[in-house]
Phi, psi and omega in degrees: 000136178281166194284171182297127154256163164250135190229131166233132233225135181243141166197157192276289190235016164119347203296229352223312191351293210301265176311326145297331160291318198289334180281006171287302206283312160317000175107323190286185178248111164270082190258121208230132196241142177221120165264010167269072199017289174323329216224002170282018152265350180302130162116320177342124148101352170224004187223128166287161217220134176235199192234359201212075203283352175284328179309280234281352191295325161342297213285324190276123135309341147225157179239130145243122193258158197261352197183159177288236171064041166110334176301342169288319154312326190279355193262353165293324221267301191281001174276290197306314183288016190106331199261157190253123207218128173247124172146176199301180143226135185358299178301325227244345153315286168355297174275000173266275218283315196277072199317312155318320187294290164337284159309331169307280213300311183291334211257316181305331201278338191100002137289123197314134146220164225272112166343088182209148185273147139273142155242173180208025158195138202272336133332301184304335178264311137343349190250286175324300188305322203294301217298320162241092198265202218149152155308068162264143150270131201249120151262130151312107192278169164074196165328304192304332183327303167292014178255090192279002167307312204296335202278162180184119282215059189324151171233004222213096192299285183323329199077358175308321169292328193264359157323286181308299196304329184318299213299309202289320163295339199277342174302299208255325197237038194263325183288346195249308185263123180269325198208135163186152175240185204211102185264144188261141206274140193244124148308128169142222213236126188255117201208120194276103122213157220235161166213155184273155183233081187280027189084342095340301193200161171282125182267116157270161012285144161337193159214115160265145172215156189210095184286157207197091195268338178291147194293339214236141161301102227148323195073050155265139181099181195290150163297131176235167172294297147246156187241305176183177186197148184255140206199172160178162185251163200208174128338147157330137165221193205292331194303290157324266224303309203275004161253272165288358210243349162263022185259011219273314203289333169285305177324278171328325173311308188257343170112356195309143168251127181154205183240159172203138179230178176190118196301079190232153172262140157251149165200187185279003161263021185135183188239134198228118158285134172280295195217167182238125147270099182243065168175165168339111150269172198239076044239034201280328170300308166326320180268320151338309199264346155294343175292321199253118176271029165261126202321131217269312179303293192292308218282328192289316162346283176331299189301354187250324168296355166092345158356118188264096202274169178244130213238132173222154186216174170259142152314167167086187196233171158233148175248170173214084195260184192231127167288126203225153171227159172309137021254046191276130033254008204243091167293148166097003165281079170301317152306305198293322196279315223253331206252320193246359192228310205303137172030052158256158188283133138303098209245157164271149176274333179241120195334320223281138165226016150335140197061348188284148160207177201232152191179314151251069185226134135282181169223131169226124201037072174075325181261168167296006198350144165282136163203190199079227183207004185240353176096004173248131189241300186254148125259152180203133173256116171244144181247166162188166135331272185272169177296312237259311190303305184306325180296323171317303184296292189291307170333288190326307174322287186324303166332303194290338211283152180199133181207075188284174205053008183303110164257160209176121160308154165259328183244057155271131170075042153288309181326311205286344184314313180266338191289306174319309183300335188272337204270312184297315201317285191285005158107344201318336201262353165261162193276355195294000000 
């Protein structure tokens, strides 16, 4: 065990809570800055809270950011000056938010990727689809980007559905989305993997994951940022070695610190990358830290100090789903979160919060309270040998849980039942 630090924790909208408490509960001084008006009470009564995160920089042995949008500059800047930083850099924002860029970048490394236009008019892609049609999918750059509602799924080999929606954003969302492309849709098994990063070199095991965006069980309903997700940790495997693991020399090239993931269809002609997370996902670190047994606090130390950490992790797998109230998935509906959500008590039918994690929460006299503004509130978390134990374990959890208006999936971590077969079937899960 390292000796006690102080971490100052930088977040945009409040994402980083989960993991800034436990490292509270770990013993070190925390101190946590949220910059978004709306969204400064997360955390209240279980994280200490400062107004000013530049003051605090002195003071702190380590600093963590929380999310791209620009948060990476600021963590370039303070690496040169010396200071020990877990987070991003300018590039490595980039390759997250700027999609077209992101693609670009896996294809100079020598990743196979997938056939897609960038735009910046919504006519011009109407055009494209007429001219070539097909089965696509549109994404959002930039900033609109985290409003994952936005993303939509073609179903229609003319392309005639993916028309309508272009034609229907351009009435209502032309002002929000500035930038999106538009990707040709690949069949097959859609699967996340990710590594912690220590400025140098990629730490192992690896993280597989299997995200679950739909709002409703099934994958029915709107794109949400996440619903739950299903994971277990491995070995380096083919998936990684022919993706991520061919960024590892830029990545070290910028000094990145973190977690960095990456979003791919497999099938049985290849591994086709979607996207780069080149930071903590959300909620995928919470069920990660139920996983890794090294103190959540001492690994993030390492990882900034440039360390090569032995990473220890559990076997078997975790899940993690998430408990939601109005208005999710439609953030900035304020009314609806103030008439049905805002500072209702969480409440257990039994003490136990094992497994439990935070995410739009205060803590007031002892209890939980809802806050913020988007309607996401819990992770609860299960482990096992098999998927059936984990799911079992997490359910189980839920059960104690009362919330009104709490919605939720029923089926995280069903996929792997058919996806494992497919995955082993075509070799992706060996190292080879």
């Amino acid at each position: 065990m390292i000796e006690k630090k102080k971490f100052l924790f930088v977040s945009l909208e409040g994402l980083i809570s989960d993991i800034a408490w436990q490292v509270v509960k770990e013993g070190h001084e925390v101190r946590y800055y949220i910059e978004n008006p709306a969204e400064k009470e997360i955390a209240d009564g279980l994280v200490p809270k400062v107004d000013d995160w530049q003051k605090e920089v002195p003071w702190a042995d380590v600093i963590v950011f929380d999310d791209v949008l620009g948060q990476g500059r600021k963590a370039q800047k303070l690496r040169k000056e010396g200071k020990l930083v877990v987070g991003g850099t300018a590039y490595t924002d980039q390759i997250e938010d700027d999609r077209p860029f992101g693609q670009e970048e896996m294809r100079k490394a020598g990743v196979l990727i997938i056939p897609y236009q960038g735009f910046v008019s919504f006519d011009d892609a109407v055009t494209y689809v007429r001219d070539n049609p097909g089965r696509y999918v549109i994404k959002s750059s930039g900033e609109a980007a985290n409003a994952k509602q936005l993303l939509f799924v073609g179903e229609e080999d003319d392309g005639k559905d993916v028309i309508q929606i272009l034609l229907a954003y351009k009435k209502s969302l032309s002002k929000k989305i500035k930038a999106f492309v538009l990707q040709k849709y690949v069949v097959g098994v859609e699967v996340g993997v990710g590594a912690f990063f220590n400025g140098k070199e990629f730490i192992y095991p690896i993280n597989v994951n299997f995200e679950h965006k739909k709002l409703f069980p099934g994958d029915i309903g709107p794109s949400t940022g996440e619903m739950g997700t299903s994971m277990f940790w491995s070995a380096p495997n083919k998936i990684f070695n022919n993706t991520l693991k061919k960024m590892e020399g830029k990545l070290a090239e910028e000094g990145y610190v973190g977690y960095i993931d990456l979003n791919c269809i497999v099938n049985a002609n290849g591994i086709y990358p979607l996207e780069f997370s080149a930071r903590f996902g959300y909620p995928t670190i919470s069920i990660q830290q139920e996983g890794i047994l090294n103190p959540i606090g001492e690994f993030l130390y390492q990882l900034a100090a440039g360390e090569q950490v032995k990473l220890r992790t559990r076997a078997g797998f975790q899940i993690g789903v998430r408990l939601v109230v109005p208005p999710f998935p439609y953030h900035g509906d304020k009314k609806t979160f103030e008439v049905n959500s805002k500072d209702s008590v969480i409440f257990f039918k039994k003490p136990q919060r094992e497994g439990v994690h935070v995410e739009d929460v205060k803590e007031v006299n002892g209890e939980w309270i809802i806050t913020g503004t988007s309607g996401v509130v819990l992770i609860v978390t299960g482990m096992g040998q098999t998927m059936k134990q984990a799911q079992h374990q997490a359910y189980n959890r839920i059960a104690n849980i009362m919330m009104p208006n709490m919605y939720y999936r029923k089926d995280i971590g069903d996929r792997w039942f058919e996806d494992s077969d497919k995955l082993h079937n075509w070799g992706y899960l060996r190292d080879s």
